[in-house]
C-alpha positions as CSV (number, residue, x, y, z in Angstrom):
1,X,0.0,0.0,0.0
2,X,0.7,3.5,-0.4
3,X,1.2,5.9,2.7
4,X,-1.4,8.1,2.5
5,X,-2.0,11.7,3.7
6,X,-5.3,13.6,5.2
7,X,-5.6,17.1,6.4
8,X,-6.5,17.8,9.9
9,X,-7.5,20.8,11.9
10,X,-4.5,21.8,13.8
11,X,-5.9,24.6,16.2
12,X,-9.3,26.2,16.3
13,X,-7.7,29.5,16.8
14,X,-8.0,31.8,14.1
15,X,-5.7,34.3,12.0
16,X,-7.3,37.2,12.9
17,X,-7.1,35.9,16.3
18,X,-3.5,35.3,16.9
19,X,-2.3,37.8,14.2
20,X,0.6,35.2,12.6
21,X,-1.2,35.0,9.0
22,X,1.8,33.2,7.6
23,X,2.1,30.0,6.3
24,X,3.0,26.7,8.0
25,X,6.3,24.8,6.4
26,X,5.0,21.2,5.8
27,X,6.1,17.9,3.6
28,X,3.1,17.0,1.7
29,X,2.4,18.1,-1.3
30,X,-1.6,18.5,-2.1
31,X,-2.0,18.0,-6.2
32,X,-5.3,19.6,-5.8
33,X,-4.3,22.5,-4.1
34,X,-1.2,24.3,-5.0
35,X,0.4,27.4,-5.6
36,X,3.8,28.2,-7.3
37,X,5.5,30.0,-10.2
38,X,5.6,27.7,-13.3
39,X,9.2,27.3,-13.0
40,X,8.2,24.3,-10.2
41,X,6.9,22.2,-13.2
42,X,9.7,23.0,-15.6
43,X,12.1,21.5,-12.3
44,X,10.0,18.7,-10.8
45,X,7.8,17.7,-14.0
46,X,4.6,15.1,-13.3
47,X,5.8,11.3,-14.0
48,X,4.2,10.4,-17.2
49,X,5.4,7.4,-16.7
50,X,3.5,6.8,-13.5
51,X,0.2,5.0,-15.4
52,X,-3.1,4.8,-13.4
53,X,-1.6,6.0,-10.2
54,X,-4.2,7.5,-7.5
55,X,-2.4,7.3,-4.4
56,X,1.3,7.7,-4.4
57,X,1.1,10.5,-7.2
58,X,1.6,13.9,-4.4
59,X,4.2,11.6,-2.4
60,X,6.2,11.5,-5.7
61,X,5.8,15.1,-6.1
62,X,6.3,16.0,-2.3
63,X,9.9,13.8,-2.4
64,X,11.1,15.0,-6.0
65,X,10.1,18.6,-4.9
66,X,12.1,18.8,-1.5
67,X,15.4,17.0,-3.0
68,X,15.3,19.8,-5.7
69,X,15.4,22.0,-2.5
70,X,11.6,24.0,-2.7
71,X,10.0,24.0,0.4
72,X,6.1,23.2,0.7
73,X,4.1,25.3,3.1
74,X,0.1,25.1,4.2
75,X,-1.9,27.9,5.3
76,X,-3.1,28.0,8.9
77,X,-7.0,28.1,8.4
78,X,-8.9,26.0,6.1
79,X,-9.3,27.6,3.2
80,X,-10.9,24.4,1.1
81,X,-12.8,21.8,1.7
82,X,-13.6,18.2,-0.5
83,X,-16.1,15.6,-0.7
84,X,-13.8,12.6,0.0
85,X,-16.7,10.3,-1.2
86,X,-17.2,9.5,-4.4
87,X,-21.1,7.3,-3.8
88,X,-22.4,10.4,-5.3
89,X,-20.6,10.6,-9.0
90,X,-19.5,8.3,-10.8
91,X,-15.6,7.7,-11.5
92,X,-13.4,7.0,-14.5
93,X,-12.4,3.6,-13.8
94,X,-16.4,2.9,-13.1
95,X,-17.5,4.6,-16.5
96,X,-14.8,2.7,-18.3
97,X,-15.4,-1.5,-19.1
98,X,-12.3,-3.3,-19.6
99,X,-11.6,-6.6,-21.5
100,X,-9.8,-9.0,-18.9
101,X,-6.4,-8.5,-20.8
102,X,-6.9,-4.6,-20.4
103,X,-7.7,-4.8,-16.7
104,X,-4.5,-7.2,-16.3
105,X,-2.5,-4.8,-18.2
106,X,-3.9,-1.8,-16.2
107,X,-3.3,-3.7,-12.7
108,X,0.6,-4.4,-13.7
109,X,1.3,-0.6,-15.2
110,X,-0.2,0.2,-11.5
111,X,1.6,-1.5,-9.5
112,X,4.7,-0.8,-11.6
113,X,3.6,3.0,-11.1
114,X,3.6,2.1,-7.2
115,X,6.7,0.3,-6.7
116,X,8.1,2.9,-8.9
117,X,7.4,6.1,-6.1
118,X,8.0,3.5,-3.4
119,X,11.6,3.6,-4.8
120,X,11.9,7.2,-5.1
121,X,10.8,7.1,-1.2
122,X,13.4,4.6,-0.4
123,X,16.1,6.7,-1.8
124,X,16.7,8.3,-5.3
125,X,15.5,4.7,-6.9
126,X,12.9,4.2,-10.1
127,X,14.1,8.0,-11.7
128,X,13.2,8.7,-15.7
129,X,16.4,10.8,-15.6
130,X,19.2,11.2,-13.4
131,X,18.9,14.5,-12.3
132,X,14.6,14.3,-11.7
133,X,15.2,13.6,-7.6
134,X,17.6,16.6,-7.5
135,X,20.5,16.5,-5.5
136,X,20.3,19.8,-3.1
137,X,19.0,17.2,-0.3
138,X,18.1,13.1,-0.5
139,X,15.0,10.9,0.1
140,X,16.5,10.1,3.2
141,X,16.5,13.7,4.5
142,X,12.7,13.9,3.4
143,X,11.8,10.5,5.2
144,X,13.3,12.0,8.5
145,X,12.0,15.0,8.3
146,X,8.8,13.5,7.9
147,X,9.3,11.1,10.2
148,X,8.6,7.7,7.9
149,X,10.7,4.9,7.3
150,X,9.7,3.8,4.3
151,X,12.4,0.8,3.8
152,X,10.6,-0.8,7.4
153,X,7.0,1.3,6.7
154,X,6.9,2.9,10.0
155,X,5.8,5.9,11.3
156,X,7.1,7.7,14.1
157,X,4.3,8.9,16.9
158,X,5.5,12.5,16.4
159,X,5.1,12.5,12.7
160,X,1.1,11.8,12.4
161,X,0.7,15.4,11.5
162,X,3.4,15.2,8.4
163,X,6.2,17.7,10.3
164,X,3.0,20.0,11.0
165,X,3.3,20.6,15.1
């Protein structure tokens, strides 16, 4: 499986409250919510290699974009919220019939795509080019900072909040 992230409330204590307005450093990287110059993507480009990945897609981002040296950051009120559930739409993969072949083929480029970011988490493994992890700081760096092992899949019990205290 794929380690995966949700956001939590940290404190219930507003902005306009405590008067710090600025922006919390943090690990993860939300696909769905960010904000950077367009340079990011020219550095850290999406994976096309990573085929019919869900989960594991912001990971890959989040450790590709921290050994390039940028630093993620997360405001400190909500600002968004999302319908987790999906019994109200339908999705792709429900719209979409496969032939037996098709879904094999789609399971293996999946799991390929997983064990492929699992490497990049275990340490500047399963790269398209040399230079995509960046070299200003390692996998390793990011796992500690976040406080996940991902050789042993551990977490530790100070890192539930992914380095947000």
């Amino acid at each position: 499986g794929m380690l995966r992230q949700k956001g939590r409330l940290l404190s219930s204590t507003s902005t306009s409250s405590t008067g710090d307005a600025r922006p919390i450093p943090c690990y993860l990287y939300a696909a769905g919510f960010n904000f950077a110059r367009c340079n990011v993507i020219q550095d850290c480009p999406y994976d096309g290699e990573l085929r019919h990945l869900f989960f594991g897609e912001e990971m890959s981002m989040a450790v590709r974009l921290y050994c390039n040296g940028y630093d993620l950051y997360a405001p400190r009120e909500s600002v968004v919220y999302h319908l987790w559930s999906r019994t109200h739409r339908p999705t792709s993969s429900s719209t979409h019939s496969l032939s037996k072949e098709e879904e094999r083929e789609k399971d293996e480029q999946k799991r390929a795509s997983h064990e492929k970011v699992l490497n990049q988490l275990r340490d500047n493994q399963g790269l398209t080019r040399n230079d995509e992890h960046g070299t200003l700081r390692s996998a390793s760096q990011f796992a500690t900072a976040l406080g996940v092992n991902f050789l042993n899949q551990s977490i530790r019990p100070d890192a539930e909040l992914g380095g947000l205290s």
